[in-house]
MOPAC internal coordinates of N, CA, C and O (Angstrom, degrees):
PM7 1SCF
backbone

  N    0.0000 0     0.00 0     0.00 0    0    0    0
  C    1.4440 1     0.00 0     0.00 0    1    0    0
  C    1.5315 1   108.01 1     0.00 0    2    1    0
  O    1.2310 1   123.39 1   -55.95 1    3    2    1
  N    1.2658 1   111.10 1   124.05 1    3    2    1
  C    1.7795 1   110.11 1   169.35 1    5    3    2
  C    1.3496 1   132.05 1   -59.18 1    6    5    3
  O    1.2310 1   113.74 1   -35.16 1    7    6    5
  N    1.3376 1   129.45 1   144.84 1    7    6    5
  C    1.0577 1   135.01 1  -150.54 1    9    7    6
  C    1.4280 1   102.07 1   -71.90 1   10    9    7
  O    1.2310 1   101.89 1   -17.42 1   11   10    9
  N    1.4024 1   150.67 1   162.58 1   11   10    9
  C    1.3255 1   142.38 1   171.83 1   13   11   10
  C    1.5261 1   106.87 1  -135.58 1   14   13   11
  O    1.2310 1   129.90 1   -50.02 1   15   14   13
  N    1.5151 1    98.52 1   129.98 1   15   14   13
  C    1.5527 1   113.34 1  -179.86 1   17   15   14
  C    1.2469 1   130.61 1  -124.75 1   18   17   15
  O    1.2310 1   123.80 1   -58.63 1   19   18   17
  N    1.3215 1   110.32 1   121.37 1   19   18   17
  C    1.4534 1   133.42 1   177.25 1   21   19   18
  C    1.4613 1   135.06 1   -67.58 1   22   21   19
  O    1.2310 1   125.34 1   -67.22 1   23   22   21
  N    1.1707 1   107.35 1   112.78 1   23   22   21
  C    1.4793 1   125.60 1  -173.17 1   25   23   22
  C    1.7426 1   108.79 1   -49.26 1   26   25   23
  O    1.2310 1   121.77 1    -4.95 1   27   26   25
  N    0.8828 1   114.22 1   175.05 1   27   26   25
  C    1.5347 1   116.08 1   177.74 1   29   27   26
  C    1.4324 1   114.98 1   -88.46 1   30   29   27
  O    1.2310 1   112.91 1   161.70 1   31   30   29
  N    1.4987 1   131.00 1   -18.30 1   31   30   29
  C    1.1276 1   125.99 1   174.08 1   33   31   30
  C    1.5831 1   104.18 1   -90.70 1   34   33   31
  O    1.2310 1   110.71 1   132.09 1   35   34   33
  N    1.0143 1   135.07 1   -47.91 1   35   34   33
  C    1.7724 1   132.88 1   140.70 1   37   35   34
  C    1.5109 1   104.91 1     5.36 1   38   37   35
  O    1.2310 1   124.34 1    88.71 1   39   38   37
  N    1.5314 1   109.27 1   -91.29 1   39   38   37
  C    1.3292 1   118.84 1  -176.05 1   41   39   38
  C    1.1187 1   106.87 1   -44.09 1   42   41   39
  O    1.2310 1   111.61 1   121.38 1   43   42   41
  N    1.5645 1   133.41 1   -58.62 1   43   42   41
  C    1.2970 1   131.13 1  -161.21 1   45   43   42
  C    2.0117 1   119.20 1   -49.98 1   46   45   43
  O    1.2310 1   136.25 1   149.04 1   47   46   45
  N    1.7362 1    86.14 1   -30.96 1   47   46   45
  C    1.7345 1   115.54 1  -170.48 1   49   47   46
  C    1.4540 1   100.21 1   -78.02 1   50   49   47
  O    1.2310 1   122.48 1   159.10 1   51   50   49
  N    1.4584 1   112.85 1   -20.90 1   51   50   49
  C    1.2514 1   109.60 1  -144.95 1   53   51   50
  C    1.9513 1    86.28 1  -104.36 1   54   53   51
  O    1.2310 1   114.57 1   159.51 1   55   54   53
  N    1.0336 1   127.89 1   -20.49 1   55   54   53
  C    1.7051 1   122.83 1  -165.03 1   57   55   54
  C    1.7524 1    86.52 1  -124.52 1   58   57   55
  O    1.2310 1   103.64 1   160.39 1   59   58   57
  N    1.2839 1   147.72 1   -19.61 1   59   58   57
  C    1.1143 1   146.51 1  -149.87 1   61   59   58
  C    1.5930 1   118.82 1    41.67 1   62   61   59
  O    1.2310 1   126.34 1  -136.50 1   63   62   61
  N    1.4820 1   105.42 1    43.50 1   63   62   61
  C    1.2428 1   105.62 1   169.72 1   65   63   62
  C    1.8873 1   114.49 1  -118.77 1   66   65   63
  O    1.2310 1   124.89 1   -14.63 1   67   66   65
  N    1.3992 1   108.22 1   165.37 1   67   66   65
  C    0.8082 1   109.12 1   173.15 1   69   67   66
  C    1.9464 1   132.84 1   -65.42 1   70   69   67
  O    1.2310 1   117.07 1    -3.54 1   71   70   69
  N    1.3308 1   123.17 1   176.46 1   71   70   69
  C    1.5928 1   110.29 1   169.64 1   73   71   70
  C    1.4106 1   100.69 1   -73.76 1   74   73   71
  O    1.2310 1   111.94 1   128.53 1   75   74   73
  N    1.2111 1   132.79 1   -51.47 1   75   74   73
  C    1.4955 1   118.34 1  -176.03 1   77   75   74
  C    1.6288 1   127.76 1   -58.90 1   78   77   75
  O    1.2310 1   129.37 1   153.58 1   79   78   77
  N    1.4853 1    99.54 1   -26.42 1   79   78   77
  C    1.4611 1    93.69 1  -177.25 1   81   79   78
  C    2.2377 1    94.42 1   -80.07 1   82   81   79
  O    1.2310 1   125.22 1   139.21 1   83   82   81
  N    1.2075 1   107.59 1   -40.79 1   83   82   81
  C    1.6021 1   104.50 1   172.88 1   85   83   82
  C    1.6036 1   114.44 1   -43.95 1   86   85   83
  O    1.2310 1   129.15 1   131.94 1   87   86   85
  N    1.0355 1    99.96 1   -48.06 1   87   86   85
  C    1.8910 1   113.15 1  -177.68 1   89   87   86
  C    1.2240 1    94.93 1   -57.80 1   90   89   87
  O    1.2310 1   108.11 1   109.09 1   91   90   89
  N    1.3586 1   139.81 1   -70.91 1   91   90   89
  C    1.7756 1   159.89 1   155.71 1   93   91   90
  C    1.5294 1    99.69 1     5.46 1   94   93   91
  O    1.2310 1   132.11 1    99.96 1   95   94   93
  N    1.3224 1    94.22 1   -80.04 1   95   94   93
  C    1.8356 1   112.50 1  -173.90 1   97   95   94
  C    1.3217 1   111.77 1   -57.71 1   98   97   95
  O    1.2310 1   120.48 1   160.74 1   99   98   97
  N    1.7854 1   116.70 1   -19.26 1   99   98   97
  C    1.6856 1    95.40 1  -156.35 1  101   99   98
  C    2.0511 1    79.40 1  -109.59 1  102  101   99
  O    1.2310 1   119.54 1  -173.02 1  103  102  101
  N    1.4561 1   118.47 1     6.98 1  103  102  101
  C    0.9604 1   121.04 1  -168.92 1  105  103  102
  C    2.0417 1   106.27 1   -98.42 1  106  105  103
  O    1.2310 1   136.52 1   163.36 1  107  106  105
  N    1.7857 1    85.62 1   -16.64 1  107  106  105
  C    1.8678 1    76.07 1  -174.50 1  109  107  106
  C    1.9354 1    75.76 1  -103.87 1  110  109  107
  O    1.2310 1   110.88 1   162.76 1  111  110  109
  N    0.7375 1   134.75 1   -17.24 1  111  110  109
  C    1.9000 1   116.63 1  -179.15 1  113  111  110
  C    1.6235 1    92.15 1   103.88 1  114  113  111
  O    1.2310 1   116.57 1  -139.60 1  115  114  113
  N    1.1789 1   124.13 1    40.40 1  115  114  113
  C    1.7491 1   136.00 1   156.15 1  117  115  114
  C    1.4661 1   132.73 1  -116.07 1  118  117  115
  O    1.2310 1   127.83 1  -161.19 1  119  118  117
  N    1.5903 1   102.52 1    18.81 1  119  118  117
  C    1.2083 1   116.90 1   160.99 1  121  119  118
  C    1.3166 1   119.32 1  -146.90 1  122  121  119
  O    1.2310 1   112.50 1    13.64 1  123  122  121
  N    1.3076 1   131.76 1  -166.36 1  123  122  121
  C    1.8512 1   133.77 1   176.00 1  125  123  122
  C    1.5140 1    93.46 1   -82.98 1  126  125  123
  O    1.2310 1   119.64 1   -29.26 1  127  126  125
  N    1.2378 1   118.29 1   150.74 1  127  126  125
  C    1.3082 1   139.88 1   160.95 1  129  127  126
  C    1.7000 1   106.06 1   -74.84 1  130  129  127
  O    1.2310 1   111.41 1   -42.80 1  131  130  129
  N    1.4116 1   133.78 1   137.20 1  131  130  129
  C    1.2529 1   112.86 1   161.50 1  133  131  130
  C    1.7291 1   127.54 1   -96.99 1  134  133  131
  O    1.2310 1   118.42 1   -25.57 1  135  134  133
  N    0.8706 1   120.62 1   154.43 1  135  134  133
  C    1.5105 1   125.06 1  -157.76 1  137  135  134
  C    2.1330 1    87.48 1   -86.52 1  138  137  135
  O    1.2310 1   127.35 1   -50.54 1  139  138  137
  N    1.0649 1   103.47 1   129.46 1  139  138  137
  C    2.0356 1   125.08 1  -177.50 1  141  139  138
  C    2.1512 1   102.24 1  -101.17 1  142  141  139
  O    1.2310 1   142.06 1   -73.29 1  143  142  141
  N    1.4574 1    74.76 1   106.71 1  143  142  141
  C    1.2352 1    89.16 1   173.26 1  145  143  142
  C    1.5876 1   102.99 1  -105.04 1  146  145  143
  O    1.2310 1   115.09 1   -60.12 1  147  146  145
  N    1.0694 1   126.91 1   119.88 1  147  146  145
  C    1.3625 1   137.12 1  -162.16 1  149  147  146
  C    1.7894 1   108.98 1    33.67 1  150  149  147
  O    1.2310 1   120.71 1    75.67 1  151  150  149
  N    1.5953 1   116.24 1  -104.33 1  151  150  149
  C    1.1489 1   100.81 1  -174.89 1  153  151  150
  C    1.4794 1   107.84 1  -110.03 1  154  153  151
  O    1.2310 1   121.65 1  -167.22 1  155  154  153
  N    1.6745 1   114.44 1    12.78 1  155  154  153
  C    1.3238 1   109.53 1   176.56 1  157  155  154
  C    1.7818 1   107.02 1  -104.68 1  158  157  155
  O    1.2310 1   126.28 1    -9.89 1  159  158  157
  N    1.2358 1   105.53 1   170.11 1  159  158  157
  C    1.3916 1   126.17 1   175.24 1  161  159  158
  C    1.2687 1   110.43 1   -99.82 1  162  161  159
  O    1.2310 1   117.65 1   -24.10 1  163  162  161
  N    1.5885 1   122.09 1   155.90 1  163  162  161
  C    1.1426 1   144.65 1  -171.23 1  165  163  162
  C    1.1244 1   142.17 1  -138.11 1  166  165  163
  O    1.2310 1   102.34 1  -134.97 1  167  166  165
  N    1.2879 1   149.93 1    45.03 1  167  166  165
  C    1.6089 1   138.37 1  -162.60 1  169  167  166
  C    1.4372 1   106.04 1   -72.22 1  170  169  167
  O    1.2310 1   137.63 1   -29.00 1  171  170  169
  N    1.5095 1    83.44 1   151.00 1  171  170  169
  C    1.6359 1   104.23 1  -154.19 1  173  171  170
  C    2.0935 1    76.02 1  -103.26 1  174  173  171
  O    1.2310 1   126.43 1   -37.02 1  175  174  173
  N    1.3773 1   105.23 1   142.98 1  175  174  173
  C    1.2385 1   137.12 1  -157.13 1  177  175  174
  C    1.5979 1   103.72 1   -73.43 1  178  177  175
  O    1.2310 1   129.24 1   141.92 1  179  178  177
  N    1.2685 1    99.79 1   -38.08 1  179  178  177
  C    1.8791 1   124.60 1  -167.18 1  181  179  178
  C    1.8714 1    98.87 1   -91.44 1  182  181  179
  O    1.2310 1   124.87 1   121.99 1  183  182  181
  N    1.2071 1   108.25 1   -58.01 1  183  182  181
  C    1.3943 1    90.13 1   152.64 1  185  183  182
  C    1.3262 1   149.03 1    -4.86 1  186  185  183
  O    1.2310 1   131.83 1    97.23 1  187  186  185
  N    1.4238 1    94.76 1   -82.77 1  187  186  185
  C    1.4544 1   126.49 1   176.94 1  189  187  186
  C    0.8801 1   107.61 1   -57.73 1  190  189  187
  O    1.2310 1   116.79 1   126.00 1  191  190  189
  N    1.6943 1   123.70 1   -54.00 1  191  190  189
  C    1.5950 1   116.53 1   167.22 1  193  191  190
  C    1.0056 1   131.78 1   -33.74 1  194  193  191
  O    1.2310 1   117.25 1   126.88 1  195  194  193
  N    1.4471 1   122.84 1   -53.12 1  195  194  193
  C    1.5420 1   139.61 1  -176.96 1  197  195  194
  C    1.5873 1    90.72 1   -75.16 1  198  197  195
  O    1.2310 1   101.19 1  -179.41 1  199  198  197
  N    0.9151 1   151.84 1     0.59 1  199  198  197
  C    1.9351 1   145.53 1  -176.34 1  201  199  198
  C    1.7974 1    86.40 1   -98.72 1  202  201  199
  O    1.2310 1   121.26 1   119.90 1  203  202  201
  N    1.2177 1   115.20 1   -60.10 1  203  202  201
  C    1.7030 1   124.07 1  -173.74 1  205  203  202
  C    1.4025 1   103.97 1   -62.04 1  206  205  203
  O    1.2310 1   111.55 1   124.76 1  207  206  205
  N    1.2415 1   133.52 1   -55.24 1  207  206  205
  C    1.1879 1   138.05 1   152.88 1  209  207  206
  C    1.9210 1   121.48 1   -28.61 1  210  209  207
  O    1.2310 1   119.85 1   143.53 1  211  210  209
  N    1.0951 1   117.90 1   -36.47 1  211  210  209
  C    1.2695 1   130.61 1  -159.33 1  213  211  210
  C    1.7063 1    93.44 1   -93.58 1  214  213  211
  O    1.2310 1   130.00 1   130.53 1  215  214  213
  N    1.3295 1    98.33 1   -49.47 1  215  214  213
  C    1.7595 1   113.24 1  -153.45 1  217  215  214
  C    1.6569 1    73.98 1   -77.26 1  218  217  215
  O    1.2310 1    95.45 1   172.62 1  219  218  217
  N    1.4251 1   160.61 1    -7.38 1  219  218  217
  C    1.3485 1   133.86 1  -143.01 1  221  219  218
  C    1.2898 1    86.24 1  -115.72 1  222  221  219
  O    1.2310 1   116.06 1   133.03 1  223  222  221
  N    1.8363 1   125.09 1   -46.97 1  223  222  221
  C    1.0217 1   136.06 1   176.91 1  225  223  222
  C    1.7370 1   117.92 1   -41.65 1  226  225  223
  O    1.2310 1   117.96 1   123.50 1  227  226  225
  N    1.6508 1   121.49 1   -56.50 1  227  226  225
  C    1.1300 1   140.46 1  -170.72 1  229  227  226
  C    1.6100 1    77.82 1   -61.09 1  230  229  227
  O    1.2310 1   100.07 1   106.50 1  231  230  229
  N    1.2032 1   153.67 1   -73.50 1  231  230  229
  C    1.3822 1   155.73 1  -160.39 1  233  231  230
  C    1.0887 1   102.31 1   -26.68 1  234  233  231
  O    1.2310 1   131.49 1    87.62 1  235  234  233
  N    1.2549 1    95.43 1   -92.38 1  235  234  233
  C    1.9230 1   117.55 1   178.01 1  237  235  234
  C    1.4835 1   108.91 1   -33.54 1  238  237  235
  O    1.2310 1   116.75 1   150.27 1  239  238  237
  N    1.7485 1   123.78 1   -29.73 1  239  238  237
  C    1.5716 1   101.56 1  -171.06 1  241  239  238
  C    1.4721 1   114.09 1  -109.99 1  242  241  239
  O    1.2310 1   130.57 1  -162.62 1  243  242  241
  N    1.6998 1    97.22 1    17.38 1  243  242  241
  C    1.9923 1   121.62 1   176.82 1  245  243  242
  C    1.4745 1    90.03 1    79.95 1  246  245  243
  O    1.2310 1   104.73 1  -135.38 1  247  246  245
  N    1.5366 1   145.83 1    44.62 1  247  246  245
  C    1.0127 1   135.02 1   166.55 1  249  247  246
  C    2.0275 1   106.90 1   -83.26 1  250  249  247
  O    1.2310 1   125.50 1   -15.00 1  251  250  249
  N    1.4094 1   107.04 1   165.00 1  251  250  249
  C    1.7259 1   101.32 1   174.27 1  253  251  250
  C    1.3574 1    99.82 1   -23.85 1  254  253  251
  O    1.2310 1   129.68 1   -24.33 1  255  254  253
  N    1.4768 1    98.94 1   155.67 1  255  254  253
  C    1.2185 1   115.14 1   169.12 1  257  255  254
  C    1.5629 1   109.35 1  -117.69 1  258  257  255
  O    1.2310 1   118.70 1   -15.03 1  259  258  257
  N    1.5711 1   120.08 1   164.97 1  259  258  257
  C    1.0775 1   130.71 1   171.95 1  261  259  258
  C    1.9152 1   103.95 1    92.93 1  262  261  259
  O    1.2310 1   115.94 1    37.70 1  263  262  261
  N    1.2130 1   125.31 1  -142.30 1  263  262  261
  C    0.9123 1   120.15 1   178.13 1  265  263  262
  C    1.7112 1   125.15 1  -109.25 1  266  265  263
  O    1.2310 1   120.10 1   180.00 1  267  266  265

């Protein structure tokens, strides 16, 4: 199955955050980078999973909270 990639307003819909706080996070290395297909951006779908996946884990073991 092909990989599926998410636009930046996607993501934005998808965490209820803003582009700056996304830019923020992917700027301290606390989120996915998105892959630039010419002059647009991209998050890769599977990624993100493993970020939601990651952030659910830190939950469960009382790690930071939020994102």
């Amino acid at each position: 199955m092909p990989t599926q990639f998410l636009r930046l307003d996607s993501v934005k819909d998808r965490y209820g955050l803003s582009k700056s706080t996304i830019y923020k996070l992917m700027n301290s290395e606390l989120f996915p980078l998105p892959i630039h297909v010419g002059r647009s951006a991209r998050w890769s779908a599977a990624e993100l999973e493993v970020y939601d996946a990651k952030k659910a884990a830190e939950r469960v073991r009382g790690g930071r909270n939020g994102l």
